[in-house]
C-alpha positions as CSV (number, residue, x, y, z in Angstrom):
1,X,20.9,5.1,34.7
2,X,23.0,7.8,36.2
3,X,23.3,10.8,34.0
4,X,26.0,12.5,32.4
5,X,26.2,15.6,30.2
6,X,27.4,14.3,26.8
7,X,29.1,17.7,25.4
8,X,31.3,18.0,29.2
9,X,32.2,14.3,28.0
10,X,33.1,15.1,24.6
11,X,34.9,18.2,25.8
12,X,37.2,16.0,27.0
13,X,38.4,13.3,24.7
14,X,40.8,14.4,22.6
15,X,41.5,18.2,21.1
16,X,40.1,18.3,18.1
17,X,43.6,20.2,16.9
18,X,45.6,16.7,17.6
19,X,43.3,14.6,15.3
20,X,43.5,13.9,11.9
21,X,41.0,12.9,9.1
22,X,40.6,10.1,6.8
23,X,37.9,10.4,3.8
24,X,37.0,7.5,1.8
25,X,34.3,5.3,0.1
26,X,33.6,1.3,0.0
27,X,30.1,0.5,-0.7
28,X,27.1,1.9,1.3
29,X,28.1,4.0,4.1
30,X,26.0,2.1,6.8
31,X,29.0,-0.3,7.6
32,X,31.9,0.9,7.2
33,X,30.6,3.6,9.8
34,X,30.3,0.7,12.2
35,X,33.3,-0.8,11.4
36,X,35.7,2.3,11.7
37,X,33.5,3.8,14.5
38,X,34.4,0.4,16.1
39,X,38.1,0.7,16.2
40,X,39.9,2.2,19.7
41,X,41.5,5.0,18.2
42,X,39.1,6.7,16.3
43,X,37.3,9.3,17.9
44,X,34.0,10.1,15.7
45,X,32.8,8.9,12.2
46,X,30.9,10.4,9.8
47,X,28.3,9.4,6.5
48,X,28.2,11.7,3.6
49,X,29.3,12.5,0.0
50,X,32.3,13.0,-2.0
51,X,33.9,13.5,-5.0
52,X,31.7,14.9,-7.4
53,X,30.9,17.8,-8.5
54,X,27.1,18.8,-7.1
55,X,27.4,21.4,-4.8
56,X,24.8,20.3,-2.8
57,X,24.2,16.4,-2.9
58,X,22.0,14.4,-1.3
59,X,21.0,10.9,-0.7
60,X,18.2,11.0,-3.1
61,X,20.0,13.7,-5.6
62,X,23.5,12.6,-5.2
63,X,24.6,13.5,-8.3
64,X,28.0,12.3,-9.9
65,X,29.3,12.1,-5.7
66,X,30.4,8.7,-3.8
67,X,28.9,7.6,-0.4
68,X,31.8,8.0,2.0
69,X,32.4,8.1,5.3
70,X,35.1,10.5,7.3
71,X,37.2,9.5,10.2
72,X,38.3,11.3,12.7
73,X,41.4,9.6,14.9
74,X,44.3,10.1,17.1
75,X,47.3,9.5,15.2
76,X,48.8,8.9,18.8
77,X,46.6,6.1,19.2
78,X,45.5,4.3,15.4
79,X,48.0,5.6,12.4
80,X,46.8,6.8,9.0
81,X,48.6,3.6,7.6
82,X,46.0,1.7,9.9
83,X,43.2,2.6,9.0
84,X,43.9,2.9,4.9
85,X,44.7,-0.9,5.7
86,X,42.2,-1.5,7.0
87,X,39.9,-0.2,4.0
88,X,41.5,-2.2,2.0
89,X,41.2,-5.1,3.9
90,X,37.7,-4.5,4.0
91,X,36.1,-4.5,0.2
92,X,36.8,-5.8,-3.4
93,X,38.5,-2.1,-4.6
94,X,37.9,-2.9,-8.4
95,X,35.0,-1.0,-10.6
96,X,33.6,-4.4,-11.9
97,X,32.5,-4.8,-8.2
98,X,30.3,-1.4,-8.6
99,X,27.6,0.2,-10.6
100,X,27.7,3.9,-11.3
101,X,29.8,6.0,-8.7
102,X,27.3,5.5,-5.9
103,X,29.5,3.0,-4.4
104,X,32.7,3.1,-5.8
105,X,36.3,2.5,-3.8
106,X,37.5,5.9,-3.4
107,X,39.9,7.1,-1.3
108,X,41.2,10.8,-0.5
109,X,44.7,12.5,0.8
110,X,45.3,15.9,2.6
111,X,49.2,15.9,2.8
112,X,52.0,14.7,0.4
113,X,52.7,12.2,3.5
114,X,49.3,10.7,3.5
115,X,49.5,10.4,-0.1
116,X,52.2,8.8,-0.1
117,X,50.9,6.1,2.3
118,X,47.8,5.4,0.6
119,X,50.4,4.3,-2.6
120,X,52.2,2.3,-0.4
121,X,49.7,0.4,1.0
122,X,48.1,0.2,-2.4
123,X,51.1,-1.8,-3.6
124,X,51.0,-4.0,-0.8
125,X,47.3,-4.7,-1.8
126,X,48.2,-5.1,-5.9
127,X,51.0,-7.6,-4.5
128,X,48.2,-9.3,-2.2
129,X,45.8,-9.5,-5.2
130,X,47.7,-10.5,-8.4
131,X,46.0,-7.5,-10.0
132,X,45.9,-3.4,-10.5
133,X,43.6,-2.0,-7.7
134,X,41.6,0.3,-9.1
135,X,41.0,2.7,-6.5
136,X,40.3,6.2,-7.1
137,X,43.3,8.1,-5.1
138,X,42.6,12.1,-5.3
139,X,43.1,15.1,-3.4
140,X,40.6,15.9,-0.6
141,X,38.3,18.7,-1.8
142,X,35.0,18.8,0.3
143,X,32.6,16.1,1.9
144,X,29.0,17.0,2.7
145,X,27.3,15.3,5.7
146,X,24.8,12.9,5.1
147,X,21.2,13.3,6.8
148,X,20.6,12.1,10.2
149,X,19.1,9.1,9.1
150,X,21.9,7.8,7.9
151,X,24.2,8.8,10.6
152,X,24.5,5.4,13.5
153,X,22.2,3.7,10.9
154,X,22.4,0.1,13.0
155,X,22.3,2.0,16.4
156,X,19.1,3.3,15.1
157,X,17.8,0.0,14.4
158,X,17.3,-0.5,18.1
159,X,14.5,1.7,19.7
160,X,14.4,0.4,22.7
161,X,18.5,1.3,23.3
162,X,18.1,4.4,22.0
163,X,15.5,5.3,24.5
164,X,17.6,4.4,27.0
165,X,20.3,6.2,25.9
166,X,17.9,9.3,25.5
167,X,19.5,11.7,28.7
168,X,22.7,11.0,26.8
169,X,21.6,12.0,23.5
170,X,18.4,14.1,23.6
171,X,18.9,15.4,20.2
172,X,19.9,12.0,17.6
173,X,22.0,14.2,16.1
174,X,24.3,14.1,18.6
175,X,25.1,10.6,18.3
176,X,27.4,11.7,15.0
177,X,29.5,13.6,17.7
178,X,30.1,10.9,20.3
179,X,32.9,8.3,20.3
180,X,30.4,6.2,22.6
181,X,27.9,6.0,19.9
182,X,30.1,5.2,17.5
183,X,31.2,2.4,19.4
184,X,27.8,1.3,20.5
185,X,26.9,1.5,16.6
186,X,29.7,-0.9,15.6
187,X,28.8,-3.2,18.4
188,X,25.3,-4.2,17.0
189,X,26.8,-4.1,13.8
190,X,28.7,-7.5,14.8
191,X,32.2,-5.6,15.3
192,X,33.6,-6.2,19.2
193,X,32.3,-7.1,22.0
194,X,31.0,-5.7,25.2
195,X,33.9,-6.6,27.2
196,X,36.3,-5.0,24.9
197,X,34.2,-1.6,25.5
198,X,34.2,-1.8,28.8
199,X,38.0,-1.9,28.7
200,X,38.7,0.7,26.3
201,X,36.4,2.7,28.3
202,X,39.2,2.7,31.2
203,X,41.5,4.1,29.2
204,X,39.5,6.9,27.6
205,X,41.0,10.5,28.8
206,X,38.0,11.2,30.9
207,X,37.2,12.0,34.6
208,X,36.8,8.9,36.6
209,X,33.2,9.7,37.4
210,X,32.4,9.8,33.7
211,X,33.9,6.6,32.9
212,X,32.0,4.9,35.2
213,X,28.8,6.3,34.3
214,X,29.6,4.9,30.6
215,X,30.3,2.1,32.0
216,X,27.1,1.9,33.8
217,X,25.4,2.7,30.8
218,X,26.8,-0.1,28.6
219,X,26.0,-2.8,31.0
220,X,22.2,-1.5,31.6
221,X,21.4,-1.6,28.1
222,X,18.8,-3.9,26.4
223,X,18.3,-4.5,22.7
C-alpha cells in the first residue's frame, strides 16, 4: 500500500475559510455521521453535544445536551439547503419519537440566511407530513466533541481495515479530520458504493499522485 502523509493531503482539500458548518441532532450520532460523511461535498464530520447547558458534557454525563453531529462542507459544492433536506428527509422530527433530550431533532443556525432556510425547508416538510414538525430551531451556541470512540464508529467496527489503513492514520484520532475516513465510514455503513468513491476521488483538489494513492488504498482494502 503506497504511503501518503495524511495532514499534506488534508492541507489540500478545501480552505477551511471557504467552508461552512451545519450543527444538528437526529437520534444517535453513529449514523447520521456516516450518512453526511458520505455525501460528495462535505469535507469532515463530527459526533458531539449540543444544546444544553453543562459546560462540560459527556457521553456518560451528558447532562440536559443532544447527541449531534457537525458538518463541515463546501457551499461551492453541497448547499446549506441540501443538507438541512436532507436531515429531514432522514428521521421522524417529532418529540413522541424521543425520550428525554438524548436524542431529540434539533437543529442549529449561524446567520439570519441559514435561519431562514432551515424555516423554509421546515414548511416544505409540515406540507410533506400533514402535521407541525417539532423541531427544535435555535441559535448556534457551542458543540463539544464527542470522545474518540464515538468518532467513525462503523469504520471502527472493522479492525482488520483499520490496520490497513494504519500509515494513513497512525493516531485514530485523525480519522475525525479526514474526508477519506468519513467516506470510508459511510461506506460500511451501507451509504455508496465503492465505485462512486473512486470517482469522487478524481475530482478531489488534490495532486494527482495523491489521488491515486487513495485510490490504491480503497481497492486494497479487506473487511
Amino acid at each position: 500500500m503506497k504511503q501518503i502523509a495524511m495532514s499534506t493531503l488534508e492541507q489540500e482539500l478545501p480552505d477551511r475559510r471557504n467552508l461552512e458548518l451545519a450543527t444538528f441532532g437526529m437520534g444517535c450520532f453513529w449514523g447520521p455521521d456516516a450518512q453526511f460523511g458520505s455525501l460528495p461535498g462535505v469535507v469532515r464530520t463530527r459526533t458531539g453535544y449540543a444544546g444544553g447547558t453543562s459546560e462540560t458534557p459527556t457521553y456518560r454525563e451528558m447532562g440536559d445536551h443532544t447527541e449531534t453531529i457537525q458538518v463541515e462542507f463546501d457551499p461551492g459544492r453541497i448547499s446549506f439547503e441540501e443538507i438541512v433536506s436532507e436531515f429531514w428527509r432522514s428521521h421522524y422530527p417529532n418529540r413522541d419519537a424521543y425520550k428525554g433530550r438524548q436524542y431529540i431533532s434539533l437543529i442549529f443556525w449561524e446567520t439570519d440566511e441559514q435561519k431562514r432556510i432551515i424555516e423554509s425547508v421546515k414548511r416544505d416538510k409540515e406540507v410533506e407530513l400533514d402535521e407541525p414538525v417539532e423541531t427544535e430551531i435555535r441559535p448556534f451556541a457551542g458543540f463539544t466533541e464527542a470522545e474518540e470512540r464515538h468518532q467513525k464508529y462503523y469504520l471502527k467496527r472493522y479492525p482488520k481495515a483499520l490496520g490497513q489503513l494504519a500509515e494513513l492514520y497512525p493516531d485514530t484520532a485523525l480519522l475525525t479530520q479526514s474526508t477519506f475516513a468519513a467516506r470510508l465510514n459511510g461506506f460500511v455503513k451501507g451509504f455508496g458504493s465503492r465505485q462512486q468513491l473512486l470517482d469522487e476521488i478524481n475530482t478531489w483538489p488534490i495532486a494527482e499522485e495523491r489521488r491515486d494513492a487513495l485510490r490504491q488504498v480503497l481497492l486494497q482494502l479487506k473487511w
